[in-house]
Backbone as a ProteinNet text record, in pm:
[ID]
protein_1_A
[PRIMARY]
XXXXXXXXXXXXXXXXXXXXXXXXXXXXXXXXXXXXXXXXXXXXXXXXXXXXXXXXXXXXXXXXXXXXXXXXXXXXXXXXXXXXXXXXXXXXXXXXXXXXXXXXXXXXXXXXXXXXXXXXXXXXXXXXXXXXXXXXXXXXXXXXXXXXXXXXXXXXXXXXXXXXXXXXXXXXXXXXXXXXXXXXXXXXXXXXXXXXXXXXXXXXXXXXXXX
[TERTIARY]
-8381.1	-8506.7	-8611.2	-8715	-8872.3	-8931.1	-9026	-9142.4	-9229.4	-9242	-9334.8	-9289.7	-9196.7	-9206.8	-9181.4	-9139.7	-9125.5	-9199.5	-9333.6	-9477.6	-9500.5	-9400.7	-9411.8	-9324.8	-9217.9	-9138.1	-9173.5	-9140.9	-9236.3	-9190.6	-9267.6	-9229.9	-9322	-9458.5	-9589.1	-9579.2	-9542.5	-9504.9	-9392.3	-9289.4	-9248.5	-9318	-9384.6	-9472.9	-9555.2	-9634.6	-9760.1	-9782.4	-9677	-9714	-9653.7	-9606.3	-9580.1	-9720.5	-9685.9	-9787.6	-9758.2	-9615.8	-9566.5	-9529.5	-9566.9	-9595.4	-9563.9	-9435.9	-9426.7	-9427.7	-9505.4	-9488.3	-9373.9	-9314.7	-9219.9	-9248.3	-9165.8	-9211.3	-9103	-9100.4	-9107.8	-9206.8	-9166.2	-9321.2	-9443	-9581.1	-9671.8	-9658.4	-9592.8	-9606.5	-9768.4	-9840.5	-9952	-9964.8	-9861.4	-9842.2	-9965.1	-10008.5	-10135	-10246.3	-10272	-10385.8	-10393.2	-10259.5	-10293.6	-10261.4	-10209.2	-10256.6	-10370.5	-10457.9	-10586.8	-10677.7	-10614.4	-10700.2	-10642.5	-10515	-10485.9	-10558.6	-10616.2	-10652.5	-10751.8	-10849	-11017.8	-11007.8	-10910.2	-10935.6	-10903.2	-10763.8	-10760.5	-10892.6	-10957.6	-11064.3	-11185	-11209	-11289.7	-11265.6	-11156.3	-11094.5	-11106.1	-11139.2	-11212.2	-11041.4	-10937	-10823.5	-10800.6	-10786	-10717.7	-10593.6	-10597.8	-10451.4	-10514.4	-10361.9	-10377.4	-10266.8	-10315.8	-10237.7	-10180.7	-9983.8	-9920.4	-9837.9	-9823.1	-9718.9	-9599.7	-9510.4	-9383.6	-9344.6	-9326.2	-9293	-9443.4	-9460.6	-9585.2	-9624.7	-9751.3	-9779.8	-9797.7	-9743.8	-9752.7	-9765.1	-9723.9	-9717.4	-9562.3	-9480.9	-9332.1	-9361.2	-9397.6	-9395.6	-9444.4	-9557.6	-9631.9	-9547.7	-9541.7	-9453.7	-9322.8	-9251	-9121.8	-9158.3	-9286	-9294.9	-9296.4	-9398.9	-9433.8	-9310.9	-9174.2	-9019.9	-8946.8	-8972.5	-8917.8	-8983.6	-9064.9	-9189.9	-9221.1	-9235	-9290.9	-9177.9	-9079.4	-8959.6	-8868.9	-8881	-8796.9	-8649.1	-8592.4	-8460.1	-8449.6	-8338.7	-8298.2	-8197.8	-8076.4	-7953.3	-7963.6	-7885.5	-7883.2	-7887.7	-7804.8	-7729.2	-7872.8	-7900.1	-8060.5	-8137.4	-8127.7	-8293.4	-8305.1	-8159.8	-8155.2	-8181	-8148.9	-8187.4	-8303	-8357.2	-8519.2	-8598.3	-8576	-8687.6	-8615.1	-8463.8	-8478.1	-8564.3	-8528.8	-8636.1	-8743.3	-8848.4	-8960.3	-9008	-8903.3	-8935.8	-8961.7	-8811.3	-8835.4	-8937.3	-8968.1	-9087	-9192.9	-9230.6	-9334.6	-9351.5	-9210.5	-9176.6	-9223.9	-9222.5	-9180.3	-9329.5	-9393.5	-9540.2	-9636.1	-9654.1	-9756.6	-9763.6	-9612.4	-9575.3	-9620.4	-9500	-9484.8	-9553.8	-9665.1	-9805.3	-9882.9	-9848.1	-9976.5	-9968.5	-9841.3	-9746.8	-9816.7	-9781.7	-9803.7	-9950.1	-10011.9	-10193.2	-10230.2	-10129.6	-10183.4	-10215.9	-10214.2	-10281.5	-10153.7	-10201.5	-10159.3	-10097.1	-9961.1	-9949.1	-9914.6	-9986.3	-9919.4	-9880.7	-9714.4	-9701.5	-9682.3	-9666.6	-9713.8	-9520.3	-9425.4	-9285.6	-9225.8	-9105.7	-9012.8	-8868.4	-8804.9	-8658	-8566.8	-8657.4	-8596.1	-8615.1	-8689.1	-8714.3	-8550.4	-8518.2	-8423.1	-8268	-8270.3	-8159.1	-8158.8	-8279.4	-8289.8	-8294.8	-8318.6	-8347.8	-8247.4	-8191.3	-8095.9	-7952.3	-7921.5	-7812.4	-7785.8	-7896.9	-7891.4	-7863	-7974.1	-8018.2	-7986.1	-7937.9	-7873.2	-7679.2	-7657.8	-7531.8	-7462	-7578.9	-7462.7	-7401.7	-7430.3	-7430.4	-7523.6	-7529.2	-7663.1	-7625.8	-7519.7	-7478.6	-7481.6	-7426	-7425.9	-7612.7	-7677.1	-7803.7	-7921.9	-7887	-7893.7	-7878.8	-7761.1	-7690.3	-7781	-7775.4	-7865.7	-7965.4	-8057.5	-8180.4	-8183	-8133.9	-8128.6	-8126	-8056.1	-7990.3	-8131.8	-8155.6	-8319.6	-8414	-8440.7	-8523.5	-8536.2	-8396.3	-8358.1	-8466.6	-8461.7	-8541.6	-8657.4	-8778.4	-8872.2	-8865	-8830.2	-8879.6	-8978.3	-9010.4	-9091.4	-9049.5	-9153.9	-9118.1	-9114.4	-9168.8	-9158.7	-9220.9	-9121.6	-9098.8	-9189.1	-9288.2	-9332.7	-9290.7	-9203	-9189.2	-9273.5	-9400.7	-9447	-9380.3	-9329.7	-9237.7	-9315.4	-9322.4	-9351.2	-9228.4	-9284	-9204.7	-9132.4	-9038.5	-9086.1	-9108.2	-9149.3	-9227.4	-9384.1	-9379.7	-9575.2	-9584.1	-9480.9	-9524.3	-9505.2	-9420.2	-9435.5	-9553.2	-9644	-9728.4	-9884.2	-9806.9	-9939.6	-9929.5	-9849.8	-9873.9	-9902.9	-10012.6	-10096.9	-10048.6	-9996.5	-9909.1	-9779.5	-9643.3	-9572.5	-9495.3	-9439.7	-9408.9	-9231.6	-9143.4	-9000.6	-8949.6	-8927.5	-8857.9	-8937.1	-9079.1	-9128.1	-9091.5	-9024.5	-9013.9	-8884.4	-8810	-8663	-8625	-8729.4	-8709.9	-8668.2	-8693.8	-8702.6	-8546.3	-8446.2	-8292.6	-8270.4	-8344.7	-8337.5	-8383.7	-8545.8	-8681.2	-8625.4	-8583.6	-8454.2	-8397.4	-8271.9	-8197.1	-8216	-8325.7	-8419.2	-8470.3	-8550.8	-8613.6	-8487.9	-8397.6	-8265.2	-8222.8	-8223.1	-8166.2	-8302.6	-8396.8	-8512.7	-8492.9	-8470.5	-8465	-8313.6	-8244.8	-8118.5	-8147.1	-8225.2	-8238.9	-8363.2	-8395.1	-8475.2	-8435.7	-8312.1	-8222.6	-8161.2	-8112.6	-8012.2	-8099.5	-8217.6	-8264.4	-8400.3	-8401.3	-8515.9	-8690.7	-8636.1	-8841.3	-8851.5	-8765.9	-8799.6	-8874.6	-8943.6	-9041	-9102.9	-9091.7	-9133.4	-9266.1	-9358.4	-9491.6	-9466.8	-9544.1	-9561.2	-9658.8	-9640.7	-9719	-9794.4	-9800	-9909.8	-10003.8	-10039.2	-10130.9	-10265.5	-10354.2	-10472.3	-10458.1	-10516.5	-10534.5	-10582	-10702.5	-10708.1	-10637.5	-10514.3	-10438.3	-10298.8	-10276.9	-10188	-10224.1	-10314.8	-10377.1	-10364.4	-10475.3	-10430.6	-10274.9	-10156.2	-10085.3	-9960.4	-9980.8	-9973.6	-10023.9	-10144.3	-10194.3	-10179.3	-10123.5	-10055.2	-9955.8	-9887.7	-9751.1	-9775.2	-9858.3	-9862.4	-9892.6	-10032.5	-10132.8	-10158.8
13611.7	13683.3	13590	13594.4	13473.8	13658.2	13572	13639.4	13700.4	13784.9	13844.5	13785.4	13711.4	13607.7	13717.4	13861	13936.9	13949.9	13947.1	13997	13928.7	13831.8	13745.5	13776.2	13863.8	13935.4	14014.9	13995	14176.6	14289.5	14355.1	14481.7	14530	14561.4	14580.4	14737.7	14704	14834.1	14966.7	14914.7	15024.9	15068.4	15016.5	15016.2	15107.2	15089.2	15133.2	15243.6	15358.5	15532.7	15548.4	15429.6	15472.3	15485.1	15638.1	15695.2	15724.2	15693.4	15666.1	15597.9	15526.6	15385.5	15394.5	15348.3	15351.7	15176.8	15159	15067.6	15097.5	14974.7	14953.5	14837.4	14801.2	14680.5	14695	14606.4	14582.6	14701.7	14736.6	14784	14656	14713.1	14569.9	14478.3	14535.5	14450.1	14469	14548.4	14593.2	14692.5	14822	14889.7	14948.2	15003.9	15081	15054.8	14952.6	14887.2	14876.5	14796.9	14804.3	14925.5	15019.8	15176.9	15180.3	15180.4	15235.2	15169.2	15006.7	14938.6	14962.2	14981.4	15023.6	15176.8	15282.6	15413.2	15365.8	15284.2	15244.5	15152.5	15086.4	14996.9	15121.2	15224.1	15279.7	15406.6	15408.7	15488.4	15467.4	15293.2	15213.3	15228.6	15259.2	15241	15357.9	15486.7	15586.7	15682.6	15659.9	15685.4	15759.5	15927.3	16014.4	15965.5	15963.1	15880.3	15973.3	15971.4	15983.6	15922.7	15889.4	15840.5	15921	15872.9	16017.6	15908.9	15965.2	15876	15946.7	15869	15925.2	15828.4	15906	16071.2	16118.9	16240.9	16309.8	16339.5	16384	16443	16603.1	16662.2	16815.7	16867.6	16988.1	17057.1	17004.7	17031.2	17011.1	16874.4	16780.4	16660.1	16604.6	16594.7	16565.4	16647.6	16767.6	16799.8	16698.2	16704.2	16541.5	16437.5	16419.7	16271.9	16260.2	16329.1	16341.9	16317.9	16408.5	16394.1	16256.4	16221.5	16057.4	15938.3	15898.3	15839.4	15824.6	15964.6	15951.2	15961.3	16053.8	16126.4	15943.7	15990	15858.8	15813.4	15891.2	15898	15971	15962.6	16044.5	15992.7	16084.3	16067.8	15987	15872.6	15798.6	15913.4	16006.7	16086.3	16187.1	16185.9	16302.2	16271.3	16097.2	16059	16045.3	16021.7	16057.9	16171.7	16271.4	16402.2	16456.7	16432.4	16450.6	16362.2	16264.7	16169.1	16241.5	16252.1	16354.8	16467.8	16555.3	16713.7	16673.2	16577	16599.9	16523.8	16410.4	16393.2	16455.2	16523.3	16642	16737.6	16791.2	16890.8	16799.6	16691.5	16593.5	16631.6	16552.6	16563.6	16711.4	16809.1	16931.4	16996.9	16980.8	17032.8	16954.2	16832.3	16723.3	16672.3	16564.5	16466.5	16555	16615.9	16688.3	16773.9	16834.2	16887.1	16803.7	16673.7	16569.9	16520.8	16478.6	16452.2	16508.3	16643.6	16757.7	16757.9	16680.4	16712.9	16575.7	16508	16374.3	16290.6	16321.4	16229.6	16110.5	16005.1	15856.1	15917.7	15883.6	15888.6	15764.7	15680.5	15578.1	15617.7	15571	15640.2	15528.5	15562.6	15443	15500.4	15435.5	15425.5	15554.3	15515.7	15676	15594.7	15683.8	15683.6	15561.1	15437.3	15324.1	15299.2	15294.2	15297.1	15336.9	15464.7	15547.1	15426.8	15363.9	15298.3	15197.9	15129.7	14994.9	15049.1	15102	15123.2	15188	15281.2	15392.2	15335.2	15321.4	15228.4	15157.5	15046.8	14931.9	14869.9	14862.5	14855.1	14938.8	15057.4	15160.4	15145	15115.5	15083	15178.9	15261.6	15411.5	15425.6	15318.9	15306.9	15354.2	15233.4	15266.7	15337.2	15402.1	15501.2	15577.7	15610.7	15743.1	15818.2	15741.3	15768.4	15763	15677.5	15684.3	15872	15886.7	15971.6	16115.2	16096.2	16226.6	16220.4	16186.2	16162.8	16181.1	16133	16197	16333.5	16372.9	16506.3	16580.8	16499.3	16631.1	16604.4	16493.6	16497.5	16511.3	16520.5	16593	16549.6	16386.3	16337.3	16256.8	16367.1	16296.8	16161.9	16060.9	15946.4	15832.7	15708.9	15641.1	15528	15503.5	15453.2	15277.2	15269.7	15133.9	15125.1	15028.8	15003.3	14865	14868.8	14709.7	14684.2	14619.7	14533.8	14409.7	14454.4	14371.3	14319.2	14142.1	14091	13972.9	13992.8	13901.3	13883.1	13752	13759.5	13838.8	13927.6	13990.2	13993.7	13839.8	13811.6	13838	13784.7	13850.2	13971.4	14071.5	14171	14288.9	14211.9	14258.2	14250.5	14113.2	14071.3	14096.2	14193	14280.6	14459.5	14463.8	14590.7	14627.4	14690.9	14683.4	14761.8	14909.2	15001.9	15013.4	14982.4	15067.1	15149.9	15231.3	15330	15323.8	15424.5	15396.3	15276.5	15354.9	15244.2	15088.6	15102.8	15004.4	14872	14984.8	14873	14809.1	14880.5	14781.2	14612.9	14573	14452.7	14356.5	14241.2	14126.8	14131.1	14145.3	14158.8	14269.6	14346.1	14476.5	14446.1	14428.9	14433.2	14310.4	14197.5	14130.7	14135	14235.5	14321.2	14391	14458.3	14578	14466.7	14357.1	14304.1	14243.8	14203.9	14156.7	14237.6	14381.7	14522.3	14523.3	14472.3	14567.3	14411.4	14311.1	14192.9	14193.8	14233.3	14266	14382	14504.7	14564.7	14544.4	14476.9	14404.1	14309.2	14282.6	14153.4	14309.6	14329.7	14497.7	14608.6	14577.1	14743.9	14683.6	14633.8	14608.7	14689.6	14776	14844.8	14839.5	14713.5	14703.6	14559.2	14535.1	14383.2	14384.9	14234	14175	14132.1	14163.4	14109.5	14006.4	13893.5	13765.6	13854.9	13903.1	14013.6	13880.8	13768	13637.6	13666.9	13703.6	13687.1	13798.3	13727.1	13824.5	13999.1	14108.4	14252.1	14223.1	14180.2	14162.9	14136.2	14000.4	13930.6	14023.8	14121.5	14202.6	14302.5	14381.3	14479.5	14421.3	14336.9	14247.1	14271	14225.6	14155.1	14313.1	14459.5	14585	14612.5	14596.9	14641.7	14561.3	14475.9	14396.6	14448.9	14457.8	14557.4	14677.4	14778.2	14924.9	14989.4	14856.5	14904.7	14853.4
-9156.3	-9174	-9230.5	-9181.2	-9228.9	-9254.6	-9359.9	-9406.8	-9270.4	-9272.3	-9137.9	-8990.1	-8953.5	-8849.5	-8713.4	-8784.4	-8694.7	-8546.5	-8656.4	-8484.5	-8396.6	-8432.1	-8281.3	-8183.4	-8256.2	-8144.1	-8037.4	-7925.1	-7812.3	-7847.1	-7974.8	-7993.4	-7975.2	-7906.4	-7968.1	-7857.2	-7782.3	-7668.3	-7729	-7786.9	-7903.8	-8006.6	-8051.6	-8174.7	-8204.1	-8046.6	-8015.1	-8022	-8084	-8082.3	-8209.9	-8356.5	-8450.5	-8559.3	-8643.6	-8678.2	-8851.5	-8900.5	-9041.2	-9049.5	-9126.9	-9220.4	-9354.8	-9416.3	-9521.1	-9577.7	-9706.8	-9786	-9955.9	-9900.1	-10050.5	-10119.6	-10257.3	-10282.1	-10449.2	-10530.1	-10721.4	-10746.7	-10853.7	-10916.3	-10905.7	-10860.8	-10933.3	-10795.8	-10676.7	-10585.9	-10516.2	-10496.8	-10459.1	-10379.9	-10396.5	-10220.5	-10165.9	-10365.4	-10377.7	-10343.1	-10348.5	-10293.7	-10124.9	-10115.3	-9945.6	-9851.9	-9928.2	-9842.4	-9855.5	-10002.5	-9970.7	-9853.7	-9827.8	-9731.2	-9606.3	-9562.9	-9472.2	-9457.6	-9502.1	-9474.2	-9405.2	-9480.5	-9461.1	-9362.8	-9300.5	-9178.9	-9025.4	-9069.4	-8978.9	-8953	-9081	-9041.4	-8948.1	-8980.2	-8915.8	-8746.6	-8774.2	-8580.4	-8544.1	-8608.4	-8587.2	-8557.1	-8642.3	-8673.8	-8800.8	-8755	-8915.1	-8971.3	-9103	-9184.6	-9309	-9364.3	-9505.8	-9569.3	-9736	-9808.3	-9889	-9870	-9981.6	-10062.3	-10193.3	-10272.9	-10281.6	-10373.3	-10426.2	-10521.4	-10631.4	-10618.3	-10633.4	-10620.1	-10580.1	-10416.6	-10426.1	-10309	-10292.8	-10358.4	-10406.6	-10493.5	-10539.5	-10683.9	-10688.9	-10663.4	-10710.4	-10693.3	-10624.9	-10679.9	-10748.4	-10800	-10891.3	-11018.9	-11039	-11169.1	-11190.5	-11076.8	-11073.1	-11121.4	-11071.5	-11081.3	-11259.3	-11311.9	-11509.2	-11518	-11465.6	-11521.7	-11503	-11363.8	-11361.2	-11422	-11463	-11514.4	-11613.3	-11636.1	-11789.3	-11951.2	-11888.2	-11947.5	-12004.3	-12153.4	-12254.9	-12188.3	-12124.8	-12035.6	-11953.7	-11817.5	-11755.9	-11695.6	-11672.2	-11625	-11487.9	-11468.1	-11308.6	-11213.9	-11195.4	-11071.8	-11106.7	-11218.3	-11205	-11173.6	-11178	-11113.4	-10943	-10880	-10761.3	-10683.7	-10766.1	-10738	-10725.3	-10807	-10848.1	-10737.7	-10712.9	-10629.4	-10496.8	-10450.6	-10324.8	-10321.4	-10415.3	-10388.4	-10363.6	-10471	-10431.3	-10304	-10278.7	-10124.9	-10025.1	-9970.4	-9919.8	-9896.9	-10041.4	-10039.5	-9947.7	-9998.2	-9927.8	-9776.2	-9728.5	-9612.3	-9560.5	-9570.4	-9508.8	-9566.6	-9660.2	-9664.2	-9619.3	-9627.2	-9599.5	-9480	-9454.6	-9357	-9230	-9245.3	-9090.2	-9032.8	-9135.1	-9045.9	-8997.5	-9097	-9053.7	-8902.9	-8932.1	-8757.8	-8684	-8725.8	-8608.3	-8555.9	-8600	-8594.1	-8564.6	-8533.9	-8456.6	-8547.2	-8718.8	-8789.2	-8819.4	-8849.2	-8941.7	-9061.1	-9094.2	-9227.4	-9345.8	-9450.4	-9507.6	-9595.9	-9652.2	-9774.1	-9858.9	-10014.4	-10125.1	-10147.8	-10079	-10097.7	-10056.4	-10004.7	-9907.1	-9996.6	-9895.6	-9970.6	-9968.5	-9924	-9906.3	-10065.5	-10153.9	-10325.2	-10370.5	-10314.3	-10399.3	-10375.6	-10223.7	-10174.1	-10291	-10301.9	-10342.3	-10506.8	-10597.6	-10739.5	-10741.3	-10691.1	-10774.8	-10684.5	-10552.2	-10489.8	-10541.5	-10569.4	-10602.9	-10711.1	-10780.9	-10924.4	-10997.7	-10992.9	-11095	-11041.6	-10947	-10897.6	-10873.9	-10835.8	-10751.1	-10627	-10519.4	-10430.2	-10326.7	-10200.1	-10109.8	-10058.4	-9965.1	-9892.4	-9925.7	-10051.6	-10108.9	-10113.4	-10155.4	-10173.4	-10038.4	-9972.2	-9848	-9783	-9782.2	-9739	-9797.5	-9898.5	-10016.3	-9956.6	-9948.1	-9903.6	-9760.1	-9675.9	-9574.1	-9497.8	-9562.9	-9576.2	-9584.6	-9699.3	-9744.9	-9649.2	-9593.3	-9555.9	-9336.5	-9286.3	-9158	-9075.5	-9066.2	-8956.1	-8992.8	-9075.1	-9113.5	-9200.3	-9079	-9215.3	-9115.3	-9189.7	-9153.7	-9031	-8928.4	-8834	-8874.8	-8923	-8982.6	-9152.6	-9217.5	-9370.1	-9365.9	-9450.4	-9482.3	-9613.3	-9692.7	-9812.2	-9847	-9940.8	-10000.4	-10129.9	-10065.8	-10144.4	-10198.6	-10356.8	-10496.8	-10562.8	-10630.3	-10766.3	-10872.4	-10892.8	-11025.5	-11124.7	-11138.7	-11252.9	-11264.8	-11139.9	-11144.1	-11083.5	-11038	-11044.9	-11171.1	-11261.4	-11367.4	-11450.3	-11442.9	-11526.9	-11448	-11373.6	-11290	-11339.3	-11388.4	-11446	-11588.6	-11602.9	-11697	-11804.3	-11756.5	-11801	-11719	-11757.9	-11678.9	-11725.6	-11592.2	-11639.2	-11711.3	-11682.6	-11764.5	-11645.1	-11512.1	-11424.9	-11442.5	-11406.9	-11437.4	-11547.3	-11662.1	-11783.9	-11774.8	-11673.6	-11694.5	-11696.2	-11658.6	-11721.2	-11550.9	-11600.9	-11455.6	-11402	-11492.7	-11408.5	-11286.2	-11365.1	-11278.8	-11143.9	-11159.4	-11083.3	-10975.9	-11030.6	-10927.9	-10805.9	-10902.5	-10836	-10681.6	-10741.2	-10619.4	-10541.7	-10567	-10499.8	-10379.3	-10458.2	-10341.4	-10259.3	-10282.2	-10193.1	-10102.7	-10130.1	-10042.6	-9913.8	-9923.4	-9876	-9768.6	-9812.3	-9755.8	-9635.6	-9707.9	-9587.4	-9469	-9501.3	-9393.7	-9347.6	-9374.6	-9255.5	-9189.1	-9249.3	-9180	-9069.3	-9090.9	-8985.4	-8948.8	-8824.9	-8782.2	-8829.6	-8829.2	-8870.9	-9013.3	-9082.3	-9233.9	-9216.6	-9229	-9221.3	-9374.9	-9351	-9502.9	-9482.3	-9589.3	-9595.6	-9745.9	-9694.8	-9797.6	-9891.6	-10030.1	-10111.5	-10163	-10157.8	-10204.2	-10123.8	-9933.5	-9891	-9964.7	-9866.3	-9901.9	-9877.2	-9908.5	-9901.9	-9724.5	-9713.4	-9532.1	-9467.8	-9525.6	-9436.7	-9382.5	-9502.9	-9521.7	-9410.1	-9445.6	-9336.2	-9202.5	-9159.1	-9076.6	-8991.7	-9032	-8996.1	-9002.9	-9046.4	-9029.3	-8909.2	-8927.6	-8792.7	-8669.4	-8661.6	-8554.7	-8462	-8589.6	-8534.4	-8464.3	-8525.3	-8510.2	-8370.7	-8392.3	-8273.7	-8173.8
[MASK]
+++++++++++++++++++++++++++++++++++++++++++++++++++++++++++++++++++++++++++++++++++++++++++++++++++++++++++++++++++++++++++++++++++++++++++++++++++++++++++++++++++++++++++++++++++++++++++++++++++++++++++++++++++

């Protein structure tokens, strides 16, 4: 696997009718940012999108999210749980009308987070969590994964506040960063973005693929 070396592959004819887009990354990798620039370039192209996060995106998610996040502790096997439901809910109030209405969806991380942090980095296993998540979410997931991949050192020393997961520290942040890298040798529609380039170059080189 090379950094992006993907788009030189002929995929552009498969590509060409995917309409969810999920970004992953470290905490502090930038996902946030380049959804918002990915929304405003596909708007430019005179293209409906919207941007959903996770956890959040609803009332039950957004209440989750305060619980995973903000909450001094929470049980491993609870935090899997919790980031499924409110996925799900996502999925099944937001996503899949959006689908349904022809619109773009980017999301700021899907259940590839839960593989790589709670599989991974919490050491519950990827299948198992994999598997959970799936389940909830019965189809809806993203047609292609971009991993914006940094340091996690500077994507630690890019977060200004973080949150509990956030604070676990560079072994961890590591860790995940190695699971999210692994599965992008493993499943083709996981592509790595160089998270050093520019916000344009990034967009850019998304929209290569897509469109």
């Amino acid at each position: 696997m090379s950094i992006f070396a993907v788009v030189s592959q002929p995929l552009v004819t498969v590509f060409a009718v995917s309409k969810y887009l999920a970004l992953e990354g470290v905490d502090g990798s930038g996902k946030s940012t380049l959804g918002t620039a990915l929304i405003e370039a596909l708007g430019a192209r005179g293209i409906e999108a919207i941007l959903v996060r996770e956890p959040g995106g609803t009332s039950l998610g957004e209440s989750i999210r305060g619980l995973l996040l903000d909450s001094d502790s929470i049980d491993d096997w609870a935090e899997v749980f919790l980031f499924a439901a409110q996925r799900a809910e996502l999925a099944r109030e937001v996503v899949t009308p959006a689908l349904a209405a022809d619109t773009w969806v980017i999301s700021d991380r899907t259940y590839y987070s839960s593989i790589a942090y709670q599989g991974r980095a919490r050491g519950l296993g990827e299948d198992e969590v994999r598997s959970i998540n799936e389940t909830g979410l019965q189809g809806v997931v993203p047609d292609h994964v971009f991993v914006l991949d940094v340091s996690p050192g500077v994507a630690l020393r890019r977060q200004a506040n973080p949150d509990r997961i956030g604070k676990e520290g560079l072994e961890f942040q590591s860790t995940v960063r190695a699971a999210y890298l692994d599965l992008a040798r493993a499943e083709e529609k996981v592509m790595v973005l160089d998270g050093e380039m520019t916000v344009p170059e990034m967009v850019a080189a998304v929209l290569e693929v897509v469109t």
